[in-house]
C-alpha positions as CSV (number, residue, x, y, z in Angstrom):
1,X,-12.4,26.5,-0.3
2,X,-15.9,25.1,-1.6
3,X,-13.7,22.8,-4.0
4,X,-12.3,21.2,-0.8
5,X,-15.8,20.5,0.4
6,X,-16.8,18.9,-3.1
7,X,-13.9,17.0,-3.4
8,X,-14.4,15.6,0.2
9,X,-17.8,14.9,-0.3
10,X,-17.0,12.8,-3.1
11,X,-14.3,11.0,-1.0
12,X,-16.7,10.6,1.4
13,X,-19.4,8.6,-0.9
14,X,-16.2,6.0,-1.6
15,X,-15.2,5.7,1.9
16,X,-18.4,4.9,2.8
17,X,-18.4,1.1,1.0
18,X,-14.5,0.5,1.5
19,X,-13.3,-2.4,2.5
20,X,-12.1,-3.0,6.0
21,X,-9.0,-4.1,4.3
22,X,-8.3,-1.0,2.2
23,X,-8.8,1.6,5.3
24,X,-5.7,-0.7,7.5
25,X,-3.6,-1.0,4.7
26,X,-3.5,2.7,4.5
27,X,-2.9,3.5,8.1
28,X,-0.8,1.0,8.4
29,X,1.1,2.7,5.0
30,X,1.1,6.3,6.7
31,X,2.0,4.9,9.8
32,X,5.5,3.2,8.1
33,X,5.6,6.9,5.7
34,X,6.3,8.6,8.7
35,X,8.9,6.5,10.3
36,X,10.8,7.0,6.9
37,X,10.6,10.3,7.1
38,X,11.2,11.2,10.7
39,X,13.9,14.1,9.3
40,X,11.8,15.4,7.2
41,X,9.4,16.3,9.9
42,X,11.3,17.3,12.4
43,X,13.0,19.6,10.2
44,X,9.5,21.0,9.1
45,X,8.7,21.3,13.0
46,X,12.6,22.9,14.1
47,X,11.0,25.8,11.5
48,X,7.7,26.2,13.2
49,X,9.2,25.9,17.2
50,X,11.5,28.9,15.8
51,X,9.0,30.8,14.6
52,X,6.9,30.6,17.9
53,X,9.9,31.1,20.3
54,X,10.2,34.3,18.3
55,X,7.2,35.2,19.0
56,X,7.0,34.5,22.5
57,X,4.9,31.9,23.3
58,X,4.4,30.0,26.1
59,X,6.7,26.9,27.4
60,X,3.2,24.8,27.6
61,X,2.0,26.3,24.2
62,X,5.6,25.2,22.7
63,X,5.3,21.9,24.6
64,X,2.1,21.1,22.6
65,X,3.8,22.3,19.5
66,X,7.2,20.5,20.1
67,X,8.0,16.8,18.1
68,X,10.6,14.4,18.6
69,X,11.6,10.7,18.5
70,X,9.4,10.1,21.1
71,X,6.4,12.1,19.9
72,X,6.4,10.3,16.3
73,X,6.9,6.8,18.0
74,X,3.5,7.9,19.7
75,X,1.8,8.8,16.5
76,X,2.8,5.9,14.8
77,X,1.8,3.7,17.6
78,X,-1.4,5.7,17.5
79,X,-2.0,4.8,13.6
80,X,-1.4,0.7,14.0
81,X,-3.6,0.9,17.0
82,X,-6.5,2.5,15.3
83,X,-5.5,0.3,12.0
84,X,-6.2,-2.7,14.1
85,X,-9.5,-1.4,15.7
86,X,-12.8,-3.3,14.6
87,X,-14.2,-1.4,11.6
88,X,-17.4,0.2,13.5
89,X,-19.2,0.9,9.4
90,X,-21.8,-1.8,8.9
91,X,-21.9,-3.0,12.8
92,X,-25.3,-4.5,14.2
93,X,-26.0,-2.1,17.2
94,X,-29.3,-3.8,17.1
95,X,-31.9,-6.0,16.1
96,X,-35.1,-7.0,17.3
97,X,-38.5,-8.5,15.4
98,X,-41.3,-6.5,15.7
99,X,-44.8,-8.8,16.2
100,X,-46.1,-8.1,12.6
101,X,-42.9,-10.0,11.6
102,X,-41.0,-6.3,10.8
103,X,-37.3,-7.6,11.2
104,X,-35.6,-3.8,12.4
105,X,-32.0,-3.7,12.9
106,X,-29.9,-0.2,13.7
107,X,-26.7,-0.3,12.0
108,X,-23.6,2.0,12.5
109,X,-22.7,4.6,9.2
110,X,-20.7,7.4,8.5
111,X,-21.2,10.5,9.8
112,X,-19.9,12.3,6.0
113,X,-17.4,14.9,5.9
114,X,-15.6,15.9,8.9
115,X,-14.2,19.7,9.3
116,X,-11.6,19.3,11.7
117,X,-10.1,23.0,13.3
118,X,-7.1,22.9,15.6
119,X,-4.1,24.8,16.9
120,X,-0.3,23.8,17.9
121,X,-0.8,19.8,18.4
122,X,0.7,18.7,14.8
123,X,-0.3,15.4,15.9
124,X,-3.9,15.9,15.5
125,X,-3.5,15.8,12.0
126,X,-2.6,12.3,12.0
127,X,-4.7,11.3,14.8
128,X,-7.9,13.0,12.8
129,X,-7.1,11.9,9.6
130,X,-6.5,8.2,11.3
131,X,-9.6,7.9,12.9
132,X,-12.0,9.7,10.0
133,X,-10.6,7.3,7.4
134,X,-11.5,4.1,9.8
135,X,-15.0,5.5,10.4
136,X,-15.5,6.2,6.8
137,X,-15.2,9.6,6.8
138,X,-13.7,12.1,4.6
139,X,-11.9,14.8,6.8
140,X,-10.9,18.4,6.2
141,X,-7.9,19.7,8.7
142,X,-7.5,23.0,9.3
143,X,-4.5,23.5,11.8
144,X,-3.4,27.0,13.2
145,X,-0.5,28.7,11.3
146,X,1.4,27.9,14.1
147,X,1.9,24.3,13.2
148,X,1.6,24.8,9.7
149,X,4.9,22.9,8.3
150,X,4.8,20.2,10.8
151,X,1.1,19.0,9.6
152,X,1.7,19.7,6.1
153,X,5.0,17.1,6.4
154,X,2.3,14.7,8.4
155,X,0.1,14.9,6.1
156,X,2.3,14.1,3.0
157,X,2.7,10.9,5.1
158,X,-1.2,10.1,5.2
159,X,-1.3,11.0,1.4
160,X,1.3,8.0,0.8
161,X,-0.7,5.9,2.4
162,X,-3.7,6.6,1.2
163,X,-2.5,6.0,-2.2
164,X,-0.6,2.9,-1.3
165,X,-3.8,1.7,-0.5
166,X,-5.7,2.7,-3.9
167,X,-8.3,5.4,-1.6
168,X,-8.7,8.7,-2.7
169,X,-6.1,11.2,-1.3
170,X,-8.9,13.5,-1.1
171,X,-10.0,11.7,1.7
172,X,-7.7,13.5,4.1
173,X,-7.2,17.3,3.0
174,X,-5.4,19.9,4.6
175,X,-6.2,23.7,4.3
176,X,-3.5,25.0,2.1
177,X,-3.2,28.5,4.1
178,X,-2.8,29.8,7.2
179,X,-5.6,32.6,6.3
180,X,-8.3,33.1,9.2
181,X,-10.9,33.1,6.5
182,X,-10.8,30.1,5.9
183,X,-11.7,29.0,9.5
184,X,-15.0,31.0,8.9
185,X,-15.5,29.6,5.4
186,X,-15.5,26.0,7.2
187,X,-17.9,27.0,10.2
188,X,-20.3,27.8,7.2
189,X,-20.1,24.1,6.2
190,X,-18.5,24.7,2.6
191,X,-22.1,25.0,0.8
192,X,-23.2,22.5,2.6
193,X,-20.6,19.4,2.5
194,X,-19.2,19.7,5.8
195,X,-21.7,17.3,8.1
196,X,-19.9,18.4,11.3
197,X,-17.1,20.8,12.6
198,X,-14.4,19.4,15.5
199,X,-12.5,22.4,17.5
200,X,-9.0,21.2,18.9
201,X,-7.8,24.4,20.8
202,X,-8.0,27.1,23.1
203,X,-11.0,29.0,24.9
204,X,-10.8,31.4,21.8
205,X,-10.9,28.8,19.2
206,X,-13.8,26.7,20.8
207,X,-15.7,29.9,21.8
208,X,-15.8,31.4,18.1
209,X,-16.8,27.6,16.5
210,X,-19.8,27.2,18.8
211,X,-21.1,31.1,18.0
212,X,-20.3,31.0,14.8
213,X,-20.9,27.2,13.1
214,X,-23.8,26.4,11.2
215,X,-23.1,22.4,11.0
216,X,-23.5,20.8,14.1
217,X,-20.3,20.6,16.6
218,X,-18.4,18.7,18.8
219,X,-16.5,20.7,21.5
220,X,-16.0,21.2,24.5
221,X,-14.6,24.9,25.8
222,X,-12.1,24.3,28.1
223,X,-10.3,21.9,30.5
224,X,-11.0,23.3,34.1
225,X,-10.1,19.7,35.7
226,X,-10.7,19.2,39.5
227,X,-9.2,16.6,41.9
228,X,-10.8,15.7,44.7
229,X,-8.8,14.8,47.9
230,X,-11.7,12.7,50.2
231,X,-11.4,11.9,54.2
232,X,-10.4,8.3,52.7
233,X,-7.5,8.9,50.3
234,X,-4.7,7.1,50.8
235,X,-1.4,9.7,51.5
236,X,0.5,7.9,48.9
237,X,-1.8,7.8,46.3
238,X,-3.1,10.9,46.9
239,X,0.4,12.7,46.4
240,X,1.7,10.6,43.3
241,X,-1.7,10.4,41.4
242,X,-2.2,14.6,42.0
243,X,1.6,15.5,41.3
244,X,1.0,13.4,38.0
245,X,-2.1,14.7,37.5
246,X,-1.1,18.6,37.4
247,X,2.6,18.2,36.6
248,X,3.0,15.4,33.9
249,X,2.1,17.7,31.0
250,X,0.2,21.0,32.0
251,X,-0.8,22.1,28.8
252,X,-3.0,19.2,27.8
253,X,-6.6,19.7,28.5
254,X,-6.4,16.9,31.2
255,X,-4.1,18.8,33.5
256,X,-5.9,19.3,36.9
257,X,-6.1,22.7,37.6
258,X,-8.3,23.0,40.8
259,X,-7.3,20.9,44.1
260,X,-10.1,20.3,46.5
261,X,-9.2,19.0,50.0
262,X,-11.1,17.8,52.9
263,X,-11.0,19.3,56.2
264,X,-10.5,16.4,57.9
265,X,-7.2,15.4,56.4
266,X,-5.7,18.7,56.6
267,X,-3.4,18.1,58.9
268,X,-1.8,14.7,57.2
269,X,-2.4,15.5,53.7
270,X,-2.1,18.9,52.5
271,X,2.0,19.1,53.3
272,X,2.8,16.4,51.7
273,X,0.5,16.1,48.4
274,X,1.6,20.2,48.3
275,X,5.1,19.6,48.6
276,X,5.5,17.2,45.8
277,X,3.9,19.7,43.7
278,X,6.2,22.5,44.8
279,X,9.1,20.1,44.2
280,X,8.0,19.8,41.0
281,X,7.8,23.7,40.2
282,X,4.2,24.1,40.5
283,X,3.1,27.4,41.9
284,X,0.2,27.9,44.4
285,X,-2.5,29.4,45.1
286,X,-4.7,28.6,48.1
287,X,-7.7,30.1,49.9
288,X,-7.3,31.3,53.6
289,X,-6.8,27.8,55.6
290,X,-4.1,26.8,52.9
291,X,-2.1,30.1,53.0
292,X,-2.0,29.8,57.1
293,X,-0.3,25.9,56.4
294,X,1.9,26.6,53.4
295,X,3.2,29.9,53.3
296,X,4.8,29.8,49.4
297,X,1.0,29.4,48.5
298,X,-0.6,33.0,47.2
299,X,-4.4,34.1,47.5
300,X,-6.9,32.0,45.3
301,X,-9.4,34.6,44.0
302,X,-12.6,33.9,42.5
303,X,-11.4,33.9,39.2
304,X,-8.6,31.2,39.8
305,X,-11.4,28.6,40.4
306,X,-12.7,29.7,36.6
307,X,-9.4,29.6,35.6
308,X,-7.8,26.7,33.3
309,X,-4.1,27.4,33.7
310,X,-2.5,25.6,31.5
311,X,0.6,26.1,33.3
312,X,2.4,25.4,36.3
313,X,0.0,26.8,38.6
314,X,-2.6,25.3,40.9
315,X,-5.8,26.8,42.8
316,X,-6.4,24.5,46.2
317,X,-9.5,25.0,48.7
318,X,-9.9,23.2,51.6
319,X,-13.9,21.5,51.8
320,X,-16.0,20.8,55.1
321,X,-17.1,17.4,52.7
322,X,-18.0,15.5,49.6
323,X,-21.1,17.4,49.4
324,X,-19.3,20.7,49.5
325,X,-16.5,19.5,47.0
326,X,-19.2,18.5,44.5
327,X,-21.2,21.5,45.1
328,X,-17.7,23.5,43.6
329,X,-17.2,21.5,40.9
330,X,-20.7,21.3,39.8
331,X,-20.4,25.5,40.2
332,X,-17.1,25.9,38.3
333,X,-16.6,22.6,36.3
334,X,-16.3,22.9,32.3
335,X,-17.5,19.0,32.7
336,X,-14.3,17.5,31.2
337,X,-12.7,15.7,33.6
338,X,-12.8,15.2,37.9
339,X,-11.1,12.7,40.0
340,X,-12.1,11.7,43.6
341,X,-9.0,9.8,45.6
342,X,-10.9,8.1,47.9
343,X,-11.0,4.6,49.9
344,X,-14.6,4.9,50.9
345,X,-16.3,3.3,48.0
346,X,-19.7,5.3,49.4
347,X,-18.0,8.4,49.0
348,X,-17.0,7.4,45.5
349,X,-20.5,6.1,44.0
350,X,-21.6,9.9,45.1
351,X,-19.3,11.5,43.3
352,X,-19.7,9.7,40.0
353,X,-23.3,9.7,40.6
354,X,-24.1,13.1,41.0
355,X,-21.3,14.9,39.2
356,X,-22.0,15.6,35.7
357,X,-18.5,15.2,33.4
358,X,-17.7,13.6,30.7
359,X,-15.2,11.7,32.8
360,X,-15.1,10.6,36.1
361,X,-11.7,8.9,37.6
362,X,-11.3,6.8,41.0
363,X,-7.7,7.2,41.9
364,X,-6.3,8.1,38.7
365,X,-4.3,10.8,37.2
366,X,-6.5,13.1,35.3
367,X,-4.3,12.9,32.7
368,X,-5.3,9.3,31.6
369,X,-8.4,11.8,29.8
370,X,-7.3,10.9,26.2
371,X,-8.5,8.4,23.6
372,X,-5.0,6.8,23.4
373,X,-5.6,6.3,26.9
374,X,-8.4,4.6,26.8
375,X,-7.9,2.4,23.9
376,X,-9.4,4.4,20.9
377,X,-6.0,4.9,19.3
378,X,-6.3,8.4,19.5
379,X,-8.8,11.2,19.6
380,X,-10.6,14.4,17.6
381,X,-10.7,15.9,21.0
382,X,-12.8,15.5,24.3
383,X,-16.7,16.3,24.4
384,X,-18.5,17.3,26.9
385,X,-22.0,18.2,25.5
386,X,-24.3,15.6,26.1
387,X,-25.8,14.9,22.4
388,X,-24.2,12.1,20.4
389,X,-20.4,12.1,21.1
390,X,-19.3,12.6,24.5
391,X,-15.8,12.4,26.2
392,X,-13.1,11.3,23.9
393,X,-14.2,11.2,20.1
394,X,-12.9,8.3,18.5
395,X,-14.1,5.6,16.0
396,X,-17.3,4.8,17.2
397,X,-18.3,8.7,18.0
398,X,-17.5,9.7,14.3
399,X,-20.3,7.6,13.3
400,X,-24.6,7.6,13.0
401,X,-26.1,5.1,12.5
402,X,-29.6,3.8,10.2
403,X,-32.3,1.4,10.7
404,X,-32.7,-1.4,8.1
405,X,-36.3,-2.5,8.0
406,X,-36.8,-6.0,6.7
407,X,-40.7,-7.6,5.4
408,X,-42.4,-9.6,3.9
409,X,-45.0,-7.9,2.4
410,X,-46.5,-6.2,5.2
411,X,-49.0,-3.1,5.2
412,X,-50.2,-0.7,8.1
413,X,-53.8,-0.6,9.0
């Protein structure tokens, strides 16, 4: 394992002065690599779904695993777009002259040597290796033993184009084993050549990286996503955005899995936004006021609000106000991601002013929570600590940045 550390580090030194040029022509190689080998892949992936049916996972946990046309149209897309994002190495973030004619500027670097950890999503192999290589970064993936084949037959692809490209293929490595050890051997930082450690996974995953990591990390533990129906919200928008929100994909960290009504809009709103979901095969769970209205709806206890389903399932509460509906999500929140639907643009600057998420929508699905999304090409996964990166980690997060000083002979006195 230490020799993958070494060898990354050494990648990493390269990277670090390549040419804009080099890193696109690359992506743009691994992005055509994997269109030519579509079968391949899929074939590689057909073995792990089996292997996981068999075992008896989840349908969200195999919807997270599963690839198809579709999916690898996405992570190609996802390569050109990062291919033809700025390069952020080098970049001015600022300059000023201080008045003993000190010219300081603060200019953006790579962070090093990226230990990347994940579970079932294959595509975060390409979407890490992507957006490490444009930052200058060397990258280490470790993926669960769940989605072993599938981002072993990605990876081949990012290895082609890496060496189309004349870059070092150890730039993008991939944990040869599915051994658990290894996980820990990374979280030690690899004597010292991993800079920091990304977690892409589960509550169990994320908890053991923060406990156990010595190298800084970027995490964040779980999804618990709230939306926020306000006196204001429009019925229509209120029912598509939330049945999109929880429904579209409910094992992706930006599925909502708590429902927060207010109390005056009961009566107009809580049939309707409830029905689509039901419709939609969504089961729920409600506290007092919602069971009277909607009898499929079962008991919300206190550990549904903690809960991040992850499935099908929905906790909804009925709230006197915006005040109260903050006052639960400040309480329960993981900080990912809240929407308010709301009209009342008052009501609105309150709840992205005193809410404290890494994202905050305005009549939006919850599921628009993804670098893709919001134009980074892709993602290492959301943050939601507050040093550094926070919210989805992309280009710009997966660098530092140093200040170039510039005299002219000048001494202190």
């Amino acid at each position: 394992m230490n020799d993958l550390g070494r060898r990354a580090r050494k990648a990493a030194s390269i990277l670090a002065h390549t040419a804009s040029d080099k890193k696109t022509a690359a992506l743009r190689a691994a992005a055509r690599a994997i269109d030519t080998s579509r079968a391949k892949i899929l074939a590689a992936n057909a073995t792990d779904l089996e292997t996981a049916t068999s075992g008896g996972m989840s349908a969200a946990f195999l919807d997270r695993l599963r690839l198809d046309d579709a999916r690898l149209d996405g992570i190609i897309s996802a390569l050109e777009t990062v291919a033809d994002l700025p390069d952020p190495v080098g970049t001015v973030i600022a300059n000023w002259q201080r008045p003993n004619g000190l010219d300081i500027s603060r200019v953006r670097t790579p962070l090093g040597v990226i230990g990347v950890i994940f579970e079932s999503r294959p595509n975060v192999t390409a979407d890490a290796g992507a957006l490490c290589l444009k930052a200058g970064n060397a990258v280490i993936l470790r993926g669960g033993s769940d989605s072993f084949h599938s981002s072993r037959a990605i990876h081949a692809c990012l290895l082609e184009g890496l060496k189309s490209a004349g870059l070092p293929e150890d730039a993008i490595q991939i944990v040869p084993t599915t051994d658990r050890a290894a996980v820990g051997e990374m979280l030690k930082g690899l004597d010292g050549t991993i800079d920091v450690i990304v977690p892409r996974g589960g509550k169990g995953l994320v908890s053991r990286v923060q406990s156990e990591a010595r190298v800084p990390v970027f995490a964040h533990l779980e999804g618990l996503v709230h939306v926020y129906v306000d006196k204001s919200a429009d019925l229509g928008i209120a029912v598509s955005v939330i049945a999109n929100a929880k429904m579209r994909r409910t094992g992706i960290c930006g599925a909502a899995e708590t429902l927060l009504i207010h109390n005056d809009v009961v009566a107009t709103h809580l049939e309707p936004i409830i029905a689509a979901l039901i419709e939609r095969g969504c089961e729920i769970r409600g506290d007092e006021t919602v069971r009277e209205m909607i009898t499929a709806a079962g008991p919300a206890t206190e550990d549904d609000w903690r809960t991040e389903y992850e499935d099908a399932i929905i906790s909804v509460k009925i709230v006197a106000d915006v005040d109260e509906a903050i006052a639960h999500i400040e309480r329960y929140s993981s900080h990912h991601t809240e929407a308010i639907i709301a009209e009342d643009g008052q009501a609105v600057e309150k709840f992205f002013n005193e809410i404290d998420s890494a994202i905050l929508m305005h009549n939006a699905s919850t599921q628009f929570a993804d670098g893709g999304e919001f134009g980074f090409g892709g993602e290492i996964g959301i943050a939601t600590g507050k040093m550094h990166a926070r919210g989805p980690v992309g280009v710009e997060q997966l660098t530092s940045f140093k200040y170039l000083v510039r005299g002219t002979g000048q001494t202190r006195p």
